[in-house]
Each structure stands twice: as C-alpha cells, then as structure tokens.
MARDOMI-492077 format. One line per 3 residues: their letters; for each residue x, y, z of C-alpha. Coordinates in pm, 1 decimal, m for minus. Each point is the difference from the previous one (the first is absolute). Layout:
BEGIN
A	X:Y:Z ~ ... .
This chain:
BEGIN
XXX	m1275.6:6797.5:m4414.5 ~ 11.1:28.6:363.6 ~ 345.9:m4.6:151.4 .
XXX	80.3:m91.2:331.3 ~ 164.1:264.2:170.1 ~ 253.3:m221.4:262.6 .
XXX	92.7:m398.8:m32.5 ~ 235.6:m247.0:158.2 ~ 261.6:m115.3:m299.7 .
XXX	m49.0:m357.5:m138.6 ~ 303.4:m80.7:228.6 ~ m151.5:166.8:325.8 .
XXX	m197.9:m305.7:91.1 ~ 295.7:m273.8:39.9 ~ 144.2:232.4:244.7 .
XXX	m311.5:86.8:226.6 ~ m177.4:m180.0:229.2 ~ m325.6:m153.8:112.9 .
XXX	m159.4:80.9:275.5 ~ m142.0:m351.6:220.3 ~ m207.2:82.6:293.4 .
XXX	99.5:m165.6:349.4 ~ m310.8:m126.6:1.8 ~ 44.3:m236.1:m286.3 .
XXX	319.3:m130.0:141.7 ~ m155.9:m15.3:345.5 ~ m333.7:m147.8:m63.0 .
XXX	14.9:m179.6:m324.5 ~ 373.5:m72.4:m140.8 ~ 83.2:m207.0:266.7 .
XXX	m239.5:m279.6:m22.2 ~ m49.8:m1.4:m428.9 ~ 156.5:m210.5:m226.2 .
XXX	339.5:147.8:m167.3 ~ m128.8:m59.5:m325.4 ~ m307.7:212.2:94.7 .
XXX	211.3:281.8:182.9 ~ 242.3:70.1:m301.4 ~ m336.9:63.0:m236.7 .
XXX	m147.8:229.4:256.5 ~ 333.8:176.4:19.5 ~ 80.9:14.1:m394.0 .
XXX	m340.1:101.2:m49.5 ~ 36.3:275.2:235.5 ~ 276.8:139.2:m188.8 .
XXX	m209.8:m17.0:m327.3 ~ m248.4:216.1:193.0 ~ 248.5:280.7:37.4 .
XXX	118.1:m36.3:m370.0 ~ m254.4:154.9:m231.8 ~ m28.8:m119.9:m371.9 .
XXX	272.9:m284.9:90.4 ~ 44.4:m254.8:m290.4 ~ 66.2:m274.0:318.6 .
XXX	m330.6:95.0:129.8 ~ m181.2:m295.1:m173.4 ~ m56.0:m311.9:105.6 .
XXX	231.3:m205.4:m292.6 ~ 300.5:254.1:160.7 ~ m50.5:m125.0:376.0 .
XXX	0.8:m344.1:m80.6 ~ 327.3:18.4:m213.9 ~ 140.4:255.5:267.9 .
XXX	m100.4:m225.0:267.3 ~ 93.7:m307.5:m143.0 ~ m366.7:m171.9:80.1 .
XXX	m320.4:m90.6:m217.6 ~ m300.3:238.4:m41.0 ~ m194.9:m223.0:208.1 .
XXX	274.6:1.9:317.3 ~ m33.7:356.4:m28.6 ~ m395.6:m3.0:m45.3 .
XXX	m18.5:m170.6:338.7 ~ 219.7:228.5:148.4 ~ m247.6:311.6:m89.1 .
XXX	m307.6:m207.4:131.4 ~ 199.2:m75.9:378.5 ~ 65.6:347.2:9.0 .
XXX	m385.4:118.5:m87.8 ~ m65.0:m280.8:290.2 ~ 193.4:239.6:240.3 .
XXX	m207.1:283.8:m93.0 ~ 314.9:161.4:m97.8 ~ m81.1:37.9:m378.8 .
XXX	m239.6:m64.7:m249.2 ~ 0.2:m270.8:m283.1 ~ m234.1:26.6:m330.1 .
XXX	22.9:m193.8:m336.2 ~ m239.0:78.9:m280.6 ~ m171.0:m253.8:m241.3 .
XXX	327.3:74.5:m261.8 ~ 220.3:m143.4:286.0 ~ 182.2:363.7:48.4 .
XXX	117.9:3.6:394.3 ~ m56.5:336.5:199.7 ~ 120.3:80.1:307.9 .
XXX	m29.1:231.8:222.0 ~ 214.6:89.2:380.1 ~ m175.3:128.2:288.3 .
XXX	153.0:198.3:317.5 ~ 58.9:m245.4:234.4 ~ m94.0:270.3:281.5 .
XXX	m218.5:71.2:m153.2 ~ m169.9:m345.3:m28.1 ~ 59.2:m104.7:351.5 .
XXX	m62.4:263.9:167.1 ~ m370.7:60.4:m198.9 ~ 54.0:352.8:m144.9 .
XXX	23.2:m89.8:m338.2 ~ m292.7:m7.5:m218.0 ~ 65.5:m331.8:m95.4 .
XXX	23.2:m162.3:338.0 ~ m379.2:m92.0:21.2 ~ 77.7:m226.3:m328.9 .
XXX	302.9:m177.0:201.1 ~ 76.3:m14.5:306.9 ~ m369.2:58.2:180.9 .
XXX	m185.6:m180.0:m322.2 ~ m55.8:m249.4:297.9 ~ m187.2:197.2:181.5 .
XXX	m171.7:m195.0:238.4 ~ 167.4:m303.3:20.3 ~ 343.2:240.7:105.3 .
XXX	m237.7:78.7:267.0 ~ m99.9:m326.0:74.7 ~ 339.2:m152.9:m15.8 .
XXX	131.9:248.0:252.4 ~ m288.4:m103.3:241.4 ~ 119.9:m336.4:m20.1 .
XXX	352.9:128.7:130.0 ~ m141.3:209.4:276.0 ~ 246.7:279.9:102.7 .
XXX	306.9:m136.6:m236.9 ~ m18.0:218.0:m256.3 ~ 76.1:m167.1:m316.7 .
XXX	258.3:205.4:m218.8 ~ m81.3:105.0:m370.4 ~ 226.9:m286.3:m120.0 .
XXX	m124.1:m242.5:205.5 ~ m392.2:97.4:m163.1 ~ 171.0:m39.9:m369.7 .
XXX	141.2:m369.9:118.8 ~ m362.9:m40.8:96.0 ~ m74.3:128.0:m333.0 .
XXX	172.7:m231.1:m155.4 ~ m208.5:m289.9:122.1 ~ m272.7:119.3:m136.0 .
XXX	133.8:105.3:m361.5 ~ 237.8:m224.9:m55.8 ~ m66.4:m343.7:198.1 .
XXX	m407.5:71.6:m103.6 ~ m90.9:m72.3:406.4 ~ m361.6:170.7:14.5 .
XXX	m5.0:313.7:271.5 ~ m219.7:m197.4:252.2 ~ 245.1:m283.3:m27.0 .
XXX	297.3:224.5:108.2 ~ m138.7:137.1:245.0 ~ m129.3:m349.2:174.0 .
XXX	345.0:m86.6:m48.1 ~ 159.5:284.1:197.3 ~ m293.5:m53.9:257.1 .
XXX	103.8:m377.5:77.3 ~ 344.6:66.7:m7.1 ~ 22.4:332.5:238.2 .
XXX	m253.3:m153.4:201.5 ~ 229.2:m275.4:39.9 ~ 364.3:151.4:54.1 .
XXX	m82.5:333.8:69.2 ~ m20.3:356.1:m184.9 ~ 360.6:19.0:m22.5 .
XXX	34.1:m260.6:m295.5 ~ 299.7:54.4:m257.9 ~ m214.1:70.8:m280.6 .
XXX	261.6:m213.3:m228.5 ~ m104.7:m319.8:205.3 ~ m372.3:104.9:m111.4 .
XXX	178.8:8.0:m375.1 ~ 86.5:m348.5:28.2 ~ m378.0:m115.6:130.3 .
XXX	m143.4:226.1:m318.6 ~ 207.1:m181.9:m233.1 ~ m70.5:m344.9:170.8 .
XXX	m370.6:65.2:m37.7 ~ 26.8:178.6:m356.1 ~ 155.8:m384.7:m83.4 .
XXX	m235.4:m237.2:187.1 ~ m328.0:243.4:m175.8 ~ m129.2:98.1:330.4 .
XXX	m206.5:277.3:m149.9 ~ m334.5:24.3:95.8 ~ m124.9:99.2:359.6 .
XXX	m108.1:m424.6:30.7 ~ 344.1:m153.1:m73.3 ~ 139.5:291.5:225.9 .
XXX	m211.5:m117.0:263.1 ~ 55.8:m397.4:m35.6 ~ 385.4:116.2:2.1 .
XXX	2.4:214.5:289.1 ~ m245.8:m249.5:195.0 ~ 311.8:m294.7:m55.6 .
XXX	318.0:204.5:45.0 ~ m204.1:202.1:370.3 ~ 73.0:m369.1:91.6 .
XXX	344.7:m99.2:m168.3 ~ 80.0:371.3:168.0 ~ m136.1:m71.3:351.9 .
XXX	215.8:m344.7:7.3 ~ 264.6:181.3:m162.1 ~ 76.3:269.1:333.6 .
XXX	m59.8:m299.1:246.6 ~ 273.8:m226.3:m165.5 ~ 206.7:350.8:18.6 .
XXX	m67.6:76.6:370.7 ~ 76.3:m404.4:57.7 ~ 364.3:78.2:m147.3 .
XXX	11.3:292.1:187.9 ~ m29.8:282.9:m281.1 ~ m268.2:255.6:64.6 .
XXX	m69.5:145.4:m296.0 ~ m299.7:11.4:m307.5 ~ 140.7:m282.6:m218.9 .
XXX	203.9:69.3:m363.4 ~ m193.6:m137.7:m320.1 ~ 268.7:m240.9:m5.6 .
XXX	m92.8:m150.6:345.7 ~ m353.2:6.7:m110.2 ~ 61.5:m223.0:m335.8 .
XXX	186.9:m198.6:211.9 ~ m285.6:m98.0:228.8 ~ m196.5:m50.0:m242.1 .
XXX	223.7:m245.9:m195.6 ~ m0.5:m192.4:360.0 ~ m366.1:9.0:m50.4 .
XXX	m14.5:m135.0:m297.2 ~ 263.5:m269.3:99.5 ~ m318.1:m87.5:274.2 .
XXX	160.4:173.4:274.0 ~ m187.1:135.4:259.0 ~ 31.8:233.5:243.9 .
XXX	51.5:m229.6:302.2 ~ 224.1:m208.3:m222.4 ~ 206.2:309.0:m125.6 .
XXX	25.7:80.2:413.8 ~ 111.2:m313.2:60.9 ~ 275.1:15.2:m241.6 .
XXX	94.2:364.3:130.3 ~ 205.6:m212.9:270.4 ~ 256.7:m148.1:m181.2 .
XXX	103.3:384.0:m108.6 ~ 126.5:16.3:384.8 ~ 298.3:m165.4:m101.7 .
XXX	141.2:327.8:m163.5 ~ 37.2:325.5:117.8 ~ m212.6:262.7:m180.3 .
XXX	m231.7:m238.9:m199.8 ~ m235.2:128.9:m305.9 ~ m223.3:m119.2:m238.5 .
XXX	245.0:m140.4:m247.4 ~ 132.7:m219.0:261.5 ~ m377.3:m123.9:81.6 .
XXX	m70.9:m66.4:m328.5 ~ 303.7:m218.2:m57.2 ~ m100.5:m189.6:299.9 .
XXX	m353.0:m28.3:m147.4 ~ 94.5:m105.1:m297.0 ~ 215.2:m314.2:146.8 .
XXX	m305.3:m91.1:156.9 ~ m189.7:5.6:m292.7 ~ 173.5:m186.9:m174.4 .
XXX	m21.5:m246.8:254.3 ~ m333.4:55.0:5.1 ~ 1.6:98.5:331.3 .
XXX	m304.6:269.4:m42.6 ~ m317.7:m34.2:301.0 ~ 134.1:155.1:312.4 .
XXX	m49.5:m372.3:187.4 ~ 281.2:m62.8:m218.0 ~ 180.0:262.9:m29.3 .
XXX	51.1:m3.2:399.9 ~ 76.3:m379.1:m6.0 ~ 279.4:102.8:m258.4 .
XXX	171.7:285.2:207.2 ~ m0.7:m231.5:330.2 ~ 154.9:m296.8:m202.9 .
XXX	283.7:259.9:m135.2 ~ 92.5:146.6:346.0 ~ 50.5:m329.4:81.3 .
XXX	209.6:m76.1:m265.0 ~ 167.6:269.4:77.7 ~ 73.2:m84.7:365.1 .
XXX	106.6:m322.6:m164.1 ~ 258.1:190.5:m256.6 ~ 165.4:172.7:316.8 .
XXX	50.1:m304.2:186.1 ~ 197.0:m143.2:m320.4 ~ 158.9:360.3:6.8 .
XXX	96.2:m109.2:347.1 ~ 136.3:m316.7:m71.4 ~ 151.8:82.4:m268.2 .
XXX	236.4:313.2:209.0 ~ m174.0:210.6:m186.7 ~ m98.2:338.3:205.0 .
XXX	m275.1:261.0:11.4 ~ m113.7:m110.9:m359.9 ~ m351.7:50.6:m135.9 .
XXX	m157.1:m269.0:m212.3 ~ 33.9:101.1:m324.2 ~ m217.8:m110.6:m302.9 .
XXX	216.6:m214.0:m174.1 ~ 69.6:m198.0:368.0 ~ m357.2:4.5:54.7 .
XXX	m68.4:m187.8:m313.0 ~ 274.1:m253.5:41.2 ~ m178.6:m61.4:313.4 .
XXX	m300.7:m20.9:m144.7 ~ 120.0:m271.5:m293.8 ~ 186.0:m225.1:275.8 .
XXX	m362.0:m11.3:201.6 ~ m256.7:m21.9:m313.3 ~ 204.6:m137.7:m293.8 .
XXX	232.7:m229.9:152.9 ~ m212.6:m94.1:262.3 ~ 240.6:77.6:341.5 .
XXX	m82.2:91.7:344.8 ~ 140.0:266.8:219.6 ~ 204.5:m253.7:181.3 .
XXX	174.9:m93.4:m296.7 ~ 98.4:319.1:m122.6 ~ 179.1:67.8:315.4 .
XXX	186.8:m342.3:m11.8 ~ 94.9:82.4:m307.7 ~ 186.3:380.3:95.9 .
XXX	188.7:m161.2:316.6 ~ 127.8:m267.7:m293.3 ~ 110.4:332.3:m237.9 .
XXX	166.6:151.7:308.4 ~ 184.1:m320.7:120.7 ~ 101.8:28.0:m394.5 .
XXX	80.0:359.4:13.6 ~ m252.4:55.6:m261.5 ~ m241.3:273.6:118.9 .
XXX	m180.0:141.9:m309.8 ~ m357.5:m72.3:m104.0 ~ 123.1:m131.2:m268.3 .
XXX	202.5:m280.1:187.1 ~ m266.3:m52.4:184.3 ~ m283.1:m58.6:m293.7 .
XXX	276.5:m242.8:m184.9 ~ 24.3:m212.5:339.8 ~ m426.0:19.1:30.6 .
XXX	m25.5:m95.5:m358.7 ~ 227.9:m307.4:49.5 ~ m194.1:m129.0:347.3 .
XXX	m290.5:22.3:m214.6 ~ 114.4:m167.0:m277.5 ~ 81.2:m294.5:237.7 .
XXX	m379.2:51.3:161.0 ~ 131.3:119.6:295.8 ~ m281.4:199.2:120.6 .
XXX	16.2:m36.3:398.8 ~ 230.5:95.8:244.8 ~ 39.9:m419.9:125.8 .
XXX	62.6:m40.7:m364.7 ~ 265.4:240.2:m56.2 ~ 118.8:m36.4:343.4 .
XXX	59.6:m400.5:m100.2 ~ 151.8:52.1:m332.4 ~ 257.6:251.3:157.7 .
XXX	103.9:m272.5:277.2 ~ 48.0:m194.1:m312.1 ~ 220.2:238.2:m151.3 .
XXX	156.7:29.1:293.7 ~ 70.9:m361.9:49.2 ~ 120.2:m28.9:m364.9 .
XXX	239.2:306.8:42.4 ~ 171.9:m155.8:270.9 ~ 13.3:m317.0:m237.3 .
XXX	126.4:209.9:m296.8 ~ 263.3:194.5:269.6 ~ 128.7:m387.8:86.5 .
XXX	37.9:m93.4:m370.9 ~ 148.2:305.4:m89.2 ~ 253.6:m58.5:250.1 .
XXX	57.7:m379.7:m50.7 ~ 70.4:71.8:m353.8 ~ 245.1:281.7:97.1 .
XXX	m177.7:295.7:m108.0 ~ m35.0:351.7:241.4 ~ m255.6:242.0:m115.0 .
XXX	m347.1:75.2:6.0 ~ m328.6:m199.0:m121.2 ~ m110.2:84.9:m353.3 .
XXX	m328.9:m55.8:m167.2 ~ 230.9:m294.8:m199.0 ~ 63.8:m170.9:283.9 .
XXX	m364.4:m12.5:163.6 ~ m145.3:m120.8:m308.0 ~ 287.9:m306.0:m91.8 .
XXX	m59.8:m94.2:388.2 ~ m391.3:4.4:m35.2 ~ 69.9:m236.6:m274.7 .
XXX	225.6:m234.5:171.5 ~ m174.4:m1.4:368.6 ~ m373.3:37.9:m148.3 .
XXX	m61.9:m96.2:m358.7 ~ 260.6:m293.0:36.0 ~ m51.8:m70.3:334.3 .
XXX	358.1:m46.2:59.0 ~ 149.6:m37.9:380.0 ~ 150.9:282.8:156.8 .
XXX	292.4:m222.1:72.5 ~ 28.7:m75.3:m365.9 ~ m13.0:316.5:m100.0 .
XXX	335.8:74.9:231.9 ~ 171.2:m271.8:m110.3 ~ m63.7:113.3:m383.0 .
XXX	194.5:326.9:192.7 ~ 278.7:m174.2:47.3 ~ 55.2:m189.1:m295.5 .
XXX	m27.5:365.6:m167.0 ~ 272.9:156.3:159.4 ~ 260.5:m26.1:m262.8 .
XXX	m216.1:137.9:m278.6 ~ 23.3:311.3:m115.0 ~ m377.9:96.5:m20.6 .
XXX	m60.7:m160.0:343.6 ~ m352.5:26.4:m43.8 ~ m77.2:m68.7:m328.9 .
XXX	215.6:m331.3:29.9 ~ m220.7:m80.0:316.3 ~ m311.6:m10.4:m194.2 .
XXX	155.8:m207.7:m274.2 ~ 72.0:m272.3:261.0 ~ m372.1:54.8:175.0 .
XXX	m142.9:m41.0:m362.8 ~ 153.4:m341.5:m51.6 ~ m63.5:m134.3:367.5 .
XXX	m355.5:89.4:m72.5 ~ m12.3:m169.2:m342.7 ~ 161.6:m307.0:172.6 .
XXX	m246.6:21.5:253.7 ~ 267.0:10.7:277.6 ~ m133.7:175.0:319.9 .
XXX	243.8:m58.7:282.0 ~ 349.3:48.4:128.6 ~ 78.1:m347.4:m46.7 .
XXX	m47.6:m58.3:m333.6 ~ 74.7:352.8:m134.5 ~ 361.9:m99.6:163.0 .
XXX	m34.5:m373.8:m197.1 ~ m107.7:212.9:m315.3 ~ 337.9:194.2:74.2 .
XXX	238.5:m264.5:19.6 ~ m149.9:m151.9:m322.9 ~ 53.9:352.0:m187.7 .
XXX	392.4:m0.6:118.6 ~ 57.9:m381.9:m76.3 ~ m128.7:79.0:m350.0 .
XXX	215.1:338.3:m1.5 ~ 353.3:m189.0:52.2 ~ m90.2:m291.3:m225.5 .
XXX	m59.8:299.5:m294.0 ~ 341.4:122.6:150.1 ~ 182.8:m322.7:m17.3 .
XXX	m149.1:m67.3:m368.2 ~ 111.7:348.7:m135.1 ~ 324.5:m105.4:93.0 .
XXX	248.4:138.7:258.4 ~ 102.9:366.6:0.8 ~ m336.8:64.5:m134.1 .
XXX	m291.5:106.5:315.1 ~ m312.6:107.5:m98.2 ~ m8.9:402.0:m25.8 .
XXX	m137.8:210.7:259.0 ~ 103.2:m196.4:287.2 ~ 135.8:187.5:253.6 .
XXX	159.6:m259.8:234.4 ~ 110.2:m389.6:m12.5 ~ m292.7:m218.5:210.8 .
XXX	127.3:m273.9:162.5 ~ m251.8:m289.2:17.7 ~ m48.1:m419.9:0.3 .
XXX	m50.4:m151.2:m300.0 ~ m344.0:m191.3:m74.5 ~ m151.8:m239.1:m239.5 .
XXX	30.8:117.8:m388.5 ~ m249.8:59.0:m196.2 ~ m99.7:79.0:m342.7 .
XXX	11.5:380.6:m108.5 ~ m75.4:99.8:m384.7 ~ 174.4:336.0:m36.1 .
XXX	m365.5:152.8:m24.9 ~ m83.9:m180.1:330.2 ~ 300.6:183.1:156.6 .
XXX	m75.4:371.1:m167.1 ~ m332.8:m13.4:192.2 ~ 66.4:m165.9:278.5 .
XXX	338.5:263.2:80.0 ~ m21.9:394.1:53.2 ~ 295.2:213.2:m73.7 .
XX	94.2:176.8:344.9 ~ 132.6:257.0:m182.6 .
C-alpha cells in the first residue's frame, strides 16, 4: 500500500487558513446575499480540506444552520457570476467545482469561454450600446442575471438598455437598469412586440417626465420613481398642460419635488379637478383665497403668516358649507378681537352661530350686532338697577331675550322688576321669577306691574298679621312700610304661589 510520504495532522487544518482572492471581496462579496457569501466561503475551505467528512452537502447545511435548498441556490448565484461551476446528476448528488477568479475575469483560464464570454456577441453588442463607458465584468454578470434569472430574452435587454441610455445618457447606474429589468420581468414584457408597445408609451411618459422637471427647476434624467409617478397622474386623467398648470402652486415652498406635486394633484383629484380648464380655474380661485386668509391674518394681528391648510379649509367650509361671504367673515374677526378672542377657532364658533341665526350678509349681521348692542346697554342698565357690577354672561343675554323678545315685555318693566329684586339674594334669578308672573298675568306696563306690587305686599302683611305677632315670614330682609288695602280671600295654596321666598 502506497504511503504518503508528508501530511498535515488531523489538527493542522483548524489552525490554517484560507486563502480569498481580493477579487471576490472586491467584485462579488459586496453586492451578494450573506446567506450566499458564507456558502461560497465554507465551501472554499472544504476545497482546501481533502477527504473532509464536512465536505458533503448534509454537513454544510447542519454547519451552516440552513436547508439544502438555501444552500443549492447559493451554488447556482455563484455559477451565475462565472465564479464556479454547479452540476447535479440524475441521483440528486451535488458537485461543485471553484474557478480562479483571475483567472475567469481576466480570460486566461480555459474555462472562461464557458462563463464569462459565453455571451459572445451580445457582450459586444451591449458595450456598443454604452459607447466609450466601458462596462465592468460585474456590471456584464448583473446583465447576466436578467437574462438567466428574470428569463428577459437577449434582444429584449438590449432594447431596454437602448431606450434607456438613449434617454439619460451612457452614464446610467446600472442598479437603476436592475430595477427596470425586474419591473419588466413582472409586467411579462418579453418579446421584442410588448418591448416595443412599452417603450413607444413610457418615450412619452419620459419626455413629459424631464419637462415637468425643468418646470420645477431640476435638470436632470428623471428617477423611476418620478416616472411611476407621472404616470399615476396619467392615469388619474392628468395631462401634461394640466400637470403644468398645477406645477404653480409648488411656488409656495422653497425647493419643491415631485412628492409635493403629487399631493397637490391628488387634492385636486379628489375634487375632481382634472382638465387643465379646470385645473387653472382651481389655482386662481385658491390664490384668492389665499389673499383672502391674509387679510383675516391682518385683522386678526396676526403677522407674516402663510395660509396654512387647515385655515384654508375653514375658509373654505364658512364660504361653501355655511354659505358666507367675504364680508362676513371679516365682520366676524373685528367681533373676536373686540372680544379678545383671536383664534380660528373663536372665529368659526362666532361664524357658526351668525349662521345658525341666517345671518348671511354683512346688513344682516351688521343689524343683529346694533341689536346686541342696544340690548347690552339694556342688560348694563338692569344689571345696575338691580345692584349687580360685573360683566354680561351668556345667562343674562338669553333671560333678557326672553323678557324683551319672546314676552314682549317693556324695557321700563323690565327695570322696575330690577328694583323690586334688590333685596334678593340671587338678584337675577328672583328678577325672572317676578317677569314670569307679570307675563302670566298679562301685565305689560309700569303702572300696573307697581298695582301688581302693592297687591303682593298687602297680601304679605295680612299672612304676617294672621301668623301672629313675633312671627315674619322668613327670608325677609327688612320691615316694608306700606297702606293698607281692601282684604281679600287667600287659601294658604293661593298664598304659596302667589309669594317667592327672597331668600
């Protein structure tokens, strides 16, 4: 038997080392999977470990924690690259087999006519197509890929690469290429026809594309993304004049872009605001709302603001949904400042409320706010009849709407309810109490509120004088002093309704 004369020991191996070439890390590592790079890795370890029991493909998959088929797909990107070659026989058993990578890409090897120059003289054809950017090794195996993996015929790829070069110029990243492979790999453009039909409606979508770029002011080929965009505007039934058109409402920012267009599109589409007839109409309407905003901005002391959305469509609502005009709108923010109530939000409360009472003029609003006026001064003069200094509350306008307009009660009558309120403790409240049985009565004048008085106090001291002396009714505050008149008959129900506790 045949000894070998020199060996590593069993243990030599764990402590050696295997050689990777630069080239590998350079031109192919970077861009792989992980997965993908720790199988071409392990198995180049195997490679330098003769009559290894982990050099089987059960071992790699338990030493690299993945399934046979992971590790399968590994072998087969790597035999894409032209960097090795992958063979299974019809028992399943896997084979494979490393090449020099100088050797491959630099066409010494004897192999290299199999990978990396099997395509010939579409390589040649290809580079044609770039002019005098030469296209790297890697950048041929992306191409590769197209072709081997996505299943896009050769004559397809190389239409594509035509349109787009022709289009934005040799220099394209050959990963934005990638992206349009994939994109026609998915929509089954692959056959010279459906190529054609494609390129034909994208030259277009491409051509509109750079002018709506050079409009913005960004000269450059555009990104797939801007391109999809388009066409989504497109199918929206955008055209180009309309998309134009739109392009001026972007001059309200600073550095605008397509994301910004689109959401502007989009509003309009969903107002279906789409031909360019109306599309214009649209954009002159909104600068003049928003020479409207600022002029509530400037009424409001509000300084160097620009409209914002949120204003723009409270704006919008007071004009379309409640139905007010300009004029309005700006009565209503010299009422919130008088009130010391500048927000919006003041100021859609107070437009909500003049619409609620169909106040949709400025003669109408300007009336009912002489009548408010009017009545404040009334309340003021009650308020201070009855004895009471502070402000107007919401309370106060209503009860007085109630006496002076639903009742139709005198002003006069209404300040001499004041003064028979002033010893009560809820001024007001007592006030109304009095009102509400002058109105049941049907008693609408000085005179015979007074009458109505006298009659109340009569009956008062007569419930006195019954209880007995020592005894006054509770809750008065003071003895009245006044002339006795006629009796009459009181049931002690009669007198509980007809007296109010001024406490």
């Amino acid at each position: 038997m045949h000894m070998t004369l020199c060996k590593f020991s069993d243990s030599y191996k764990i402590f050696d080392v295997t050689p990777v070439e630069n080239l590998f890390i350079q031109e192919f590592m970077l861009k792989a999977p992980g997965d993908f790079v720790k199988v071409y890795l392990y198995g180049l370890m195997q490679c330098y470990i003769h009559n290894s029991s982990a050099n089987v493909m059960a071992a790699f998959a338990h030493a690299l924690e993945m399934d046979v088929k992971t590790i399968e797909n590994a072998f087969h990107y790597w035999a894409r690259q032209g960097i090795l070659n992958f063979e299974k026989d019809e028992n399943g058993k896997v084979s494979i087999e490393y090449f020099n990578i100088k050797d491959v890409l630099y066409n010494k090897g004897l192999d290299s006519e199999k990978n990396l120059y099997k395509y010939k003289d579409f390589n040649q054809n290809l580079q044609a197509i770039f002019d005098t950017r030469l296209l790297t090794p890697q950048e041929f195996l992306r191409v590769y890929d197209w072709i081997e993996v996505l299943n896009l015929p050769m004559e397809v790829v190389l239409m594509m690469c035509q349109f787009y070069v022709s289009r934005m110029g040799q220099k394209v990243h050959i990963n934005y290429l990638d992206k349009v492979a994939n994109t026609w790999a998915q929509e089954g453009i692959n056959t010279m026809q459906k190529a054609e039909d494609y390129i034909k409606t994208n030259d277009t979508y491409f051509k509109n594309t750079v002018t709506v770029l050079k409009y913005l002011g960004i000269h450059r080929s555009p990104s797939q993304a801007e391109l999809e965009l388009y066409k989504k505007w497109n199918n929206w039934g955008f055209n180009l004049s309309a998309i134009l058109f739109a392009c001026r409402e972007t001059t309200k920012i600073q550095a605008p872009t397509f994301a910004y267009l689109d959401k502007v599109l989009e509003n309009m589409y969903k107002r279906n605001v789409i031909t360019p007839e109306d599309v214009k109409r649209h954009l002159e309407r909104q600068d003049d709302i928003y020479s409207r905003i600022k002029e509530l901005y400037f009424e409001m002391g509000y300084k160097d603001n620009v409209p914002t959305p949120v204003h723009l469509n409270m704006y919008k609502e007071w004009k379309d949904k409640l139905g007010l005009v300009h004029d309005v709108i700006i009565l209503a923010c010299k009422e919130c400042v008088k009130k010391k109530k500048t927000t919006f939000e003041h100021l859609d409360n107070l437009l909500e409320e003049w619409a609620d009472l169909k106040l949709f003029t400025a003669a109408e609003v300007q009336e009912y706010l002489a009548r408010e006026k009017t009545m404040d001064y009334e309340i003021n003069a009650v308020l201070d009849r009855v004895g009471e200094a502070r402000e107007i509350t919401l309370t106060d306008r209503n009860l007085y709407k109630k006496w002076a307009e639903t009742w139709n009660l005198p002003f006069e009558v209404i300040l001499l309810a004041a003064e028979y309120s002033v010893l009560a403790k809820d001024k007001v409240t007592y006030m109304n109490k009095i009102l509400s049985a002058w109105h049941a009565k049907g008693i609408n004048t000085v005179k015979a509120g007074k009458e109505d008085r006298e009659r109340h106090l009569a009956a008062r001291e007569m419930l006195k004088n019954a209880q007995g002396p020592g005894q006054s009714e509770k809750g008065l505050n003071k003895e009245l002093d006044f002339t006795k008149f006629p009796q009459h008959t009181y049931t002690e129900e009669d007198l509980e309704n007809l007296f109010e506790n001024l406490d």
